[in-house]
TORGU-433727 format. One record per residue: x, y, z of N, C-alpha, C in turn; residue in three letters. Coordinates in steps of 0.2 Angstrom, whole numbers, plus 5000, padded with zeros to 4 digits. Example, Ala and Ser with C-alpha at 12.3 -4.5 7.8 and 13.67 -1.06 7.14 Angstrom:
BEGIN
506649725039506249785039506649845039ALA506449895035506849955036506450005039SER
//
This chain:
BEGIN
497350965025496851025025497051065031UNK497151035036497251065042497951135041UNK498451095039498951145036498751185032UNK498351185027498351235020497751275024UNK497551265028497151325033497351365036UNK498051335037498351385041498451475037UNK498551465031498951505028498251535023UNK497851485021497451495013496651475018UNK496151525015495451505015495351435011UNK494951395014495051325011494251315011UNK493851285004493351255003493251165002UNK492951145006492951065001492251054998UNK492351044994491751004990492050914987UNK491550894991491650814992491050764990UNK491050704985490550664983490550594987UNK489750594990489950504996489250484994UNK489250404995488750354995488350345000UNK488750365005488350375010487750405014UNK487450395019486950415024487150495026UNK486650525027486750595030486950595038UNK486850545040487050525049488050485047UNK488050465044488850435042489150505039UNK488950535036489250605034489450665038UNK488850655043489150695050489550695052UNK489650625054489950605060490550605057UNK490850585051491650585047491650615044UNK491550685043491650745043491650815046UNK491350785052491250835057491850885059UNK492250825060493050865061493450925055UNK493150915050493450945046493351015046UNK492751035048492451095050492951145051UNK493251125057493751185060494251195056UNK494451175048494651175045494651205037UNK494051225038493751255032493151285030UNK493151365026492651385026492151375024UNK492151315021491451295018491351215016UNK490851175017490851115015490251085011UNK490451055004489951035002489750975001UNK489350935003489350855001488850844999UNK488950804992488550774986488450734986UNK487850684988487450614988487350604984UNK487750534980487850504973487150454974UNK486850454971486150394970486350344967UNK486250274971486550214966486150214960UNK485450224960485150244951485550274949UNK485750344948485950384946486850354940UNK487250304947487950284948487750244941UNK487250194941487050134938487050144933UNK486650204931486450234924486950254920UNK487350284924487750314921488450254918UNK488350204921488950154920488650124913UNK487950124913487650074908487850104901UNK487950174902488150224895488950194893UNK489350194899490150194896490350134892UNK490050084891490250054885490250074878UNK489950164877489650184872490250244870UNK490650244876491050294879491950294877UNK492250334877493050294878493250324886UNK492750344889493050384896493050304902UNK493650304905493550254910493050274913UNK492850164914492250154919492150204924UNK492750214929492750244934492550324935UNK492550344929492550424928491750424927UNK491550364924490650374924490250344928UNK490750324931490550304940490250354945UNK490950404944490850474950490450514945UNK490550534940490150574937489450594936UNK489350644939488350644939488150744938UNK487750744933487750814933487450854937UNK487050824941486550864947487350884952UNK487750844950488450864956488850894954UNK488850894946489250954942488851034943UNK488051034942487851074942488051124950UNK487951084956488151104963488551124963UNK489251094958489951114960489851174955UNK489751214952489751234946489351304952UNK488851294954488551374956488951394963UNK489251334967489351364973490351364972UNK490651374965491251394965490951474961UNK490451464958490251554955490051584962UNK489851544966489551584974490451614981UNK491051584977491551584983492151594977UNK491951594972492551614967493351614970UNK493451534971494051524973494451544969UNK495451544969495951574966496251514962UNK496051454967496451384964495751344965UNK495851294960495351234961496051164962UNK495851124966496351084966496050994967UNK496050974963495650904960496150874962UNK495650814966495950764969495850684963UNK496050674959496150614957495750624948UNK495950584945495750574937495050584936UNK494750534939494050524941493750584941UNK494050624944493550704946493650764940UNK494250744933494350784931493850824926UNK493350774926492950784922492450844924UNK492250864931492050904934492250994934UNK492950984930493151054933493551074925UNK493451034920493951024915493751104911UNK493151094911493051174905492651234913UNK493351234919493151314920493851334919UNK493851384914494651394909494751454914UNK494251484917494551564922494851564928UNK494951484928495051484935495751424935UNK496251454937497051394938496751324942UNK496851274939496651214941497351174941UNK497351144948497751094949497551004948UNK497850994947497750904946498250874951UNK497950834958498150794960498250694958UNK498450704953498550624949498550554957UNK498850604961498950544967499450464966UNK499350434960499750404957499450364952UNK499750324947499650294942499250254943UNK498550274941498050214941497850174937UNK498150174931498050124925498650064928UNK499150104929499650044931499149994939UNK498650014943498649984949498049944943UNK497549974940497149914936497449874934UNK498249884929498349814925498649774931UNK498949774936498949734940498549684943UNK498049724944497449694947497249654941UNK497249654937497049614931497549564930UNK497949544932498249474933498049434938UNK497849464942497649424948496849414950UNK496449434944495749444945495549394941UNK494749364944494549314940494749324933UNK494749244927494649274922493949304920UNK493449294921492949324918492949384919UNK493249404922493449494923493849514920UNK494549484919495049524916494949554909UNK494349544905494449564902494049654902UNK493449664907493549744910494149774911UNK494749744916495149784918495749804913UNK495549754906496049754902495649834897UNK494949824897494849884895494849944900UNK494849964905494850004909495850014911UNK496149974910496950004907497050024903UNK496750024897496950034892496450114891UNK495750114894495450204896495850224898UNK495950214903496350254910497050284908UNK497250224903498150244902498050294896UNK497550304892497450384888497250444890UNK496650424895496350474900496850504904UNK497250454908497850514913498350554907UNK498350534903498850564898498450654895UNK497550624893497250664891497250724896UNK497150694903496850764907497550804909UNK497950784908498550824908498450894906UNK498250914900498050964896497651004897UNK497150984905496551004905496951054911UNK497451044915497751064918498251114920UNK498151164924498951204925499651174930UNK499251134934499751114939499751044940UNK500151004939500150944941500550904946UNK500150854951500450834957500550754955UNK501050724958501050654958501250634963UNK501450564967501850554974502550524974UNK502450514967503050464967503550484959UNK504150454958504350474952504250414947UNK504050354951503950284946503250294945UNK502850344948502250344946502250394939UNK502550454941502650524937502850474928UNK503450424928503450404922503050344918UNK502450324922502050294920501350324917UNK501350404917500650444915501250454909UNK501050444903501350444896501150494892UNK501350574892501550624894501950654887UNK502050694884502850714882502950754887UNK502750794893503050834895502850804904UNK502950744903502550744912503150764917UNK503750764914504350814918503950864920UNK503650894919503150954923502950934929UNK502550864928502350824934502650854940UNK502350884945502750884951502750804958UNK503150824959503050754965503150774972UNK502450744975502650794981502150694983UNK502650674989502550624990501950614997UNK501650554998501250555005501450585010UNK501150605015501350615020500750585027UNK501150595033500850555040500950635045UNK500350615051500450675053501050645061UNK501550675060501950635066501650665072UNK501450705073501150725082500750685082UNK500150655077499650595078500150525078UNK500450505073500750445073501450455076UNK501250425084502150435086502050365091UNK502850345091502850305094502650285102UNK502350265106502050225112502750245117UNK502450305122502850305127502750245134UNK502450205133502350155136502350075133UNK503150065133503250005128502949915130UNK502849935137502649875140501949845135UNK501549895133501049875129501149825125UNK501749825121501849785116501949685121UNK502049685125502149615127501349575127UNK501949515126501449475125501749425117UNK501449395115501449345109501649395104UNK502149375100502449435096501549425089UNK501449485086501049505082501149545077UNK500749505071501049525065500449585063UNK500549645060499949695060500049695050UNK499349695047499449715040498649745042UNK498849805039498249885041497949905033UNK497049915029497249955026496549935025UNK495949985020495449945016495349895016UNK495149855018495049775018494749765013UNK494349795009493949795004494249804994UNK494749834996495249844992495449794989UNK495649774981495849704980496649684982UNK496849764981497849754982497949734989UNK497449754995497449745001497149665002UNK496649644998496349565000496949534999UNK497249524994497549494991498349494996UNK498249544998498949535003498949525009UNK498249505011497949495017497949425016UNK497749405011497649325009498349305008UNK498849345008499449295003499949285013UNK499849325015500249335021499649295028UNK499349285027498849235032498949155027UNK498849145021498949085018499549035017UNK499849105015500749065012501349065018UNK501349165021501849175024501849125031UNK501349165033501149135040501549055042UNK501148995036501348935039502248935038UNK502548975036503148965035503648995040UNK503249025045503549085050503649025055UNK504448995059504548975064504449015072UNK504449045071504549075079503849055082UNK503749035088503249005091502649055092UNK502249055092501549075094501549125092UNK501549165085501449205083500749235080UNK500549295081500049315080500049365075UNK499249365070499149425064498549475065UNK498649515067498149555067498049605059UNK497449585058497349615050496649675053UNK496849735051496549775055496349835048UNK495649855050495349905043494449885042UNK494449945038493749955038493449895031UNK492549885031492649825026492949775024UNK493149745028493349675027493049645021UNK493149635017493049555012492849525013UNK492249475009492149405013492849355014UNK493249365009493849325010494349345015UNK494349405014494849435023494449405030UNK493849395029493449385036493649305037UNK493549295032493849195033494249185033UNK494849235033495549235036495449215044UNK495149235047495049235054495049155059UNK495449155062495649095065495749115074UNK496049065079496249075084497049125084UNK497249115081497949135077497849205073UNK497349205070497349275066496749325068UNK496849385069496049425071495949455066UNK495349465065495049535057494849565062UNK494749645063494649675068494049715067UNK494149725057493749775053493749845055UNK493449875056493249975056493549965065UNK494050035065494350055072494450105071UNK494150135079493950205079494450245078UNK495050215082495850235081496250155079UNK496450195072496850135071497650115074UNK497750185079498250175080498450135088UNK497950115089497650045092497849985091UNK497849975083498249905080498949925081UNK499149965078499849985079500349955085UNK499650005091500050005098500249905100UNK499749875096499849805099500249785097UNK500549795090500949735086501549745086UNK501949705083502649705085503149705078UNK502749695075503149705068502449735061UNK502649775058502049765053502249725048UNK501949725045502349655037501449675032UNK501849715026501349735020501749695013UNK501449625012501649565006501149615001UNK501149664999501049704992501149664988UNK500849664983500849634974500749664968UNK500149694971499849734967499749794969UNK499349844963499249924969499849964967UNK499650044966499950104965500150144969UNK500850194969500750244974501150214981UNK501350254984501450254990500950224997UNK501250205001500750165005500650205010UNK499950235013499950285019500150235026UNK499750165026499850135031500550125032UNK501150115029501750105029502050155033UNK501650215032502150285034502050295042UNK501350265041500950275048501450225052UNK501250165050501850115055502550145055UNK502950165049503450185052503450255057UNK502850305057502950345062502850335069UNK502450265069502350245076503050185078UNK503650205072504050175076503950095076UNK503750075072503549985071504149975065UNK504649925065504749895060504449855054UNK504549895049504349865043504549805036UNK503949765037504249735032503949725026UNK504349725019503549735012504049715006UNK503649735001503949704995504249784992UNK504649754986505049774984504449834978UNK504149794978503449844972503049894977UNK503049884985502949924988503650004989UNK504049974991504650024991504950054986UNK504650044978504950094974504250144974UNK503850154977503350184977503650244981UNK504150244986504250304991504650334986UNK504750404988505550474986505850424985UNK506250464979506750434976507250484981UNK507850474985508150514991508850474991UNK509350514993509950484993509850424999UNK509650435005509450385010508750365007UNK508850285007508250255006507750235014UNK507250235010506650215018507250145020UNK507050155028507450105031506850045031UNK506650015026506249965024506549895025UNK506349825027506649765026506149735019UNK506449725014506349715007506249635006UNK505449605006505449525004505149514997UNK505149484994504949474989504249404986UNK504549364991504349294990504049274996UNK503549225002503349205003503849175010UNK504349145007504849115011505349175012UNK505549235010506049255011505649325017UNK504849315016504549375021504549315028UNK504349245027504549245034505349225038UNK505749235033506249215036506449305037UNK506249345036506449415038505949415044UNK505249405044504649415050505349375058UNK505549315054505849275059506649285061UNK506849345057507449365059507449425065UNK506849485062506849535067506549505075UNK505849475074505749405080506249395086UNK506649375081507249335087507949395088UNK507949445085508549505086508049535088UNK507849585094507449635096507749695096UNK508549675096508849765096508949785091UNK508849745085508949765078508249775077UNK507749755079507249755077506749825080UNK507149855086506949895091507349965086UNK508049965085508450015080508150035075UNK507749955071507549975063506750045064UNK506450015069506150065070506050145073UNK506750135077506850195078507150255071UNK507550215067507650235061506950245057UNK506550215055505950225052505650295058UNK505450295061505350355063505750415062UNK506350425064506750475058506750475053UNK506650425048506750455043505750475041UNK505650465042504650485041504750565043UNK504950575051505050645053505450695046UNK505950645043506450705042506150715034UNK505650665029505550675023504650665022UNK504350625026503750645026503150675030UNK503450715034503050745037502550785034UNK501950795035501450855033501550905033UNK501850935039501850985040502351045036UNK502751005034503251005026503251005019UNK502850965019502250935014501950995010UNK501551005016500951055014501051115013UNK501651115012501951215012502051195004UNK502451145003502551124994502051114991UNK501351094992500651074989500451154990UNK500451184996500251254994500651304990UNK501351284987501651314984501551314977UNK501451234975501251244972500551244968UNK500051264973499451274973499451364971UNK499651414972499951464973500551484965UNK500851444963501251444957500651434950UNK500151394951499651414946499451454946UNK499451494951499051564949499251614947UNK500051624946500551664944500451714938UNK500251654931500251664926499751714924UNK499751784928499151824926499051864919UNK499251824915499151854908498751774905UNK498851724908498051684905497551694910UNK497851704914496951684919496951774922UNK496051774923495651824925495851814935UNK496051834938495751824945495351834947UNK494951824953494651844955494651924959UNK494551994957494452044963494452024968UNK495152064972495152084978494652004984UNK495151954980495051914987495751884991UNK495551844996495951824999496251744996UNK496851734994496851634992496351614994UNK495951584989495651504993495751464988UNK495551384990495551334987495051294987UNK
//
């Protein structure tokens, strides 16, 4: 946001669960970044109600989740009140919100294949569940196909994502991949920080199942099989699980909600994300590689980045034993392990910066608007979105 301000008037209109005292406080900052801000209080009545319909429905659970009319109504008057040029929808979920304003260029930000992170998640979920996730894949994989249609511009992160939305024409799809803000995430001009018991960092929603699950699998499996003496795992993020929290030992910290999480960064000495399951590009990954940390992750995590002639300089494990014998290779080399990160830091600067990013998401925020033989603009305004 902070970039698309630079250039374009920027509106958010945003739906949370939350307190009006939590709303302030983490959103506050946004302000300086945009002319108008609107937040929608989702009522758990409201959320409940509207779930107990979807069985009745072919729209995924998750779209009758966020969806609530009193917040279609809001969004609906105070876009007739700012008559933006672009609308730009952040995920599938939302597209139901903006699908029939036909006079206004609408972009869809897909962000990545979400029927694919459900069916995964459905291998590794209770059986008495799997059989939602297996409906909610199979919504979801006709849903992102449908809302295509509803749309002039479309965004993904990735190209394994882009041919996962089943499409005849998702080559349209553009791919504009995660970004990290490098002036925020840079590495620690005071290295002596890091001394001490080498420490293993894995960062993200702790609440999340693709994050439990790889918090469990790298505290339960990898860990006892790490030789290097006194190793330490800092599992760092907000809502912790009750099964992430009982991770916690002498040996291992849950840290939960950090004000900066670049705090955990600054401490650890390698990051290691044992991914399984889960969609998309990994933001915590980009973030450690900005601060210059050596990465180590799975192989289902790294086809998630740019397809690019240079690949992320990533150490690729697949298995349990082969993540700790890389954990235990970079450990005991520090100058290889020192270089790997100075590599990941260039390569973050030279393909995923924001600030490069955000000129393509604004171009192609800008590119739907072109076509002034379908669409009415708005008189005499300035862009906004």
């Amino acid at each position: 946001m902070r970039e698309l301000a630079k250039n374009h008037e920027v509106y958010l209109f945003c739906l949370t669960t939350k307190n009006e005292q939590y709303q302030n406080g983490k959103l506050s900052g946004l302000s300086a970044f945009t002319q108008g801000i609107k937040i929608h209080h989702m009522s758990a009545f409201n959320r409940l109600t509207r779930l107990a319909w979807a069985p009745l429905s072919s729209r995924p659970f998750q779209v009758h989740w966020f969806y609530q009319r009193n917040a279609k109504r809001a969004l609906d008057e105070w876009v007739a009140e700012i008559q933006p040029d672009v609308i730009y929808c952040q995920l599938v979920r939302m597209a139901a919100y903006v699908q029939n304003m036909h006079r206004i260029p609408r972009v869809i930000d897909y962000m990545d294949a979400l029927s694919a992170g459900i069916a995964r998640q459905s291998q590794l979920a209770p059986k008495f569940k799997r059989w939602l996730y297996r409906i909610e894949y199979r919504r979801l994989k006709i849903y992102e196909t449908k809302v295509f249609d509803y749309f002039d511009g479309k965004i993904i992160i990735s190209n394994a994502d882009r041919k996962l939305i089943q499409h005849a024409e998702n080559h349209l799809i553009n791919i504009i991949p995660n970004g990290v803000d490098t002036t925020f995430f840079k590495p620690l001009s005071l290295p002596q920080i890091r001394k001490g018991p080498p420490i293993l960092l894995f960062s993200g929603n702790m609440s999340y199942p693709p994050n439990v699950d790889a918090a469990k699998q790298l505290v339960n499996e990898v860990l006892p099989l790490v030789k290097t003496i006194d190793v330490r795992v800092l599992i760092a993020g907000t809502n912790p699980a009750p099964e992430v929290c009982a991770l916690a030992s002498n040996q291992v910290e849950v840290s939960g909600w950090m004000d900066d999480i670049r705090s955990a960064y600054s401490r650890a000495t390698l990051f290691v994300a044992p991914l399984r399951i889960g969609t998309g590009q990994q933001n915590k990954i980009l973030e450690a590689m900005a601060m210059g940390l050596p990465c180590i992750t799975t192989q289902h995590v790294a086809s998630g980045f740019p397809s690019m002639k240079k690949v992320a300089p990533l150490q690729i494990a697949n298995s349990p034993q082969s993540l700790a014998l890389q954990i235990d290779y970079l450990l005991g080399h520090p100058t290889q392990s020192q270089n790997l990160g100075s590599l990941s830091r260039h390569w973050v600067e030279k393909h995923c910066d924001w600030s490069a990013l955000a000129e393509k998401l604004a171009a192609n925020l800008v590119h739907s608007m072109s076509n002034e033989t379908e669409f009415s603009a708005w008189p005499n305004q300035t862009p906004t979105s």
